[in-house]
Structures are given as structure tokens and as C-alpha cells.
C-alpha positions as CSV (number, residue, x, y, z in Angstrom):
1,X,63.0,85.2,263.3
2,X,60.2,87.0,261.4
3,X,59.4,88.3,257.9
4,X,61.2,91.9,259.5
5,X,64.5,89.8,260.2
6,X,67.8,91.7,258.6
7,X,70.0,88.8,257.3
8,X,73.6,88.7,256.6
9,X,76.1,86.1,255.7
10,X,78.1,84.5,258.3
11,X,81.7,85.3,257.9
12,X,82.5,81.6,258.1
13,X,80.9,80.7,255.5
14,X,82.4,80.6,251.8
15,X,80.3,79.5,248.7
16,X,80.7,78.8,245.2
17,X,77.7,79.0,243.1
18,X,77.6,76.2,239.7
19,X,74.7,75.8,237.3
20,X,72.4,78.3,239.1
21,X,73.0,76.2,242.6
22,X,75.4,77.1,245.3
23,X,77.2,75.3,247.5
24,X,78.3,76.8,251.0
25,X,81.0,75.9,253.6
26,X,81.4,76.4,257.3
27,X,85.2,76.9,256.9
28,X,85.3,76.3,260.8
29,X,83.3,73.3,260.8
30,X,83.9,72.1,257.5
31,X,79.7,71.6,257.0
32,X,77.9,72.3,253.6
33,X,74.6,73.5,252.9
34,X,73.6,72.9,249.2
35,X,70.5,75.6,247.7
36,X,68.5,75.7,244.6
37,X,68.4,78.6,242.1
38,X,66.0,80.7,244.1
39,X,67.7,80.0,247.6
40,X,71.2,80.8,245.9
41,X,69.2,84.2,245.2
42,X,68.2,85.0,248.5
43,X,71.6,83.9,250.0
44,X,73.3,86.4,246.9
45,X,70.8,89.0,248.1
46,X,72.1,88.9,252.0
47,X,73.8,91.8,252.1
48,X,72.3,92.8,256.1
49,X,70.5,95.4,254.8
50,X,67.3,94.2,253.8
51,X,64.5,92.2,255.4
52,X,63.4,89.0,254.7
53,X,60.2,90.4,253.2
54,X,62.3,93.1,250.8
55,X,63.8,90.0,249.3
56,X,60.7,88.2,249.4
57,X,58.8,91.0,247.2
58,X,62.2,90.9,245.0
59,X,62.0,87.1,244.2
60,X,58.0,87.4,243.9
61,X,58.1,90.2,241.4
62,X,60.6,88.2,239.2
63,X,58.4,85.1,239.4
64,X,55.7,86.7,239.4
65,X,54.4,84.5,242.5
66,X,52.2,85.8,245.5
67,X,54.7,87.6,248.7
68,X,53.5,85.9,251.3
69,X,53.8,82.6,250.0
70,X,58.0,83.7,249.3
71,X,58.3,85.1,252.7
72,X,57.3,81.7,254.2
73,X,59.6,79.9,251.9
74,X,62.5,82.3,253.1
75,X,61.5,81.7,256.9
76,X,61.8,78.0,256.5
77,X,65.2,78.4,254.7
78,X,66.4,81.1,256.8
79,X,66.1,79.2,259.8
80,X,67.8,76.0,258.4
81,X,71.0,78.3,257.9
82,X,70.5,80.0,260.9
83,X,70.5,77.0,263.0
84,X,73.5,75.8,261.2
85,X,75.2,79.3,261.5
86,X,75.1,79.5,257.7
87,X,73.5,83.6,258.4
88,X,73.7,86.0,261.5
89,X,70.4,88.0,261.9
90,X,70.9,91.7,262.7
């Protein structure tokens, strides 16, 4: 997986997002995977049509933070879900 990845959620997966956090579910599995405000963004933002730097430059702009430093962030949090199926990568 790299900053050119296409991300999309896993069909498996439900989530409920409280206070700014969301909470997702393996429905097959029965596993959850808890994220903070900005993870809950990138995971609203996975719509498998955008790559991981796209949402990078989204959530930089709003936080007015450097790219690079978000598209590393995303990597290490993309590959958590991915290796707990949370995402499939197109």
C-alpha cells in the first residue's frame, strides 16, 4: 500500500460514529476497531474513489498541517484496517 492506494470500505464492516469518534464492526467476525476524529474522517471519506494522498491534502488543508506528514499518518492507519479487513484497496 502506498500514498496512490484507492481505499474503500469493506462491506463487512458497519460503524456508528458518537462524539466525533467512530466505532466499526466486522459483522462476520464480530471485531471492533475504535478511531479518533480525524481517522473517523478518512474512514467517512472512503468512498474507492480517491487516493490516500487526495484525502491526505483534504484533512491537511482543514488543519492546516504539512501533506506528507497526513499521508504517513493515513499509511499507518490504513494498514491497521487493512490487515484487519476493516478496508479493501482497489
Amino acid at each position: 500500500m502506498n500514498k496512490d492506494s484507492i481505499l474503500q470500505r469493506a462491506e463487512n464492516v458497519t460503524f456508528e460514529v458518537v462524539a466525533d469518534e467512530a466505532i466499526l464492526i466486522d459483522i462476520n467476525s464480530g471485531t471492533y476497531f475504535s478511531l479518533n476524529e480525524i481517522g473517523t474522517e478518512f474512514w467517512e471519506m472512503l468512498d474507492g474513489q480517491q487516493t490516500i494522498e487526495q484525502h491526505a491534502a483534504t484533512i491537511a488543508t482543514k488543519y492546516e498541517v504539512d501533506t506528507s506528514m497526513v499521508v504517513d499518518d493515513l499509511l499507518e492507519l490504513a494498514n491497521e484496517m487493512a490487515k484487519d479487513t476493516l478496508i479493501t484497496i482497489r
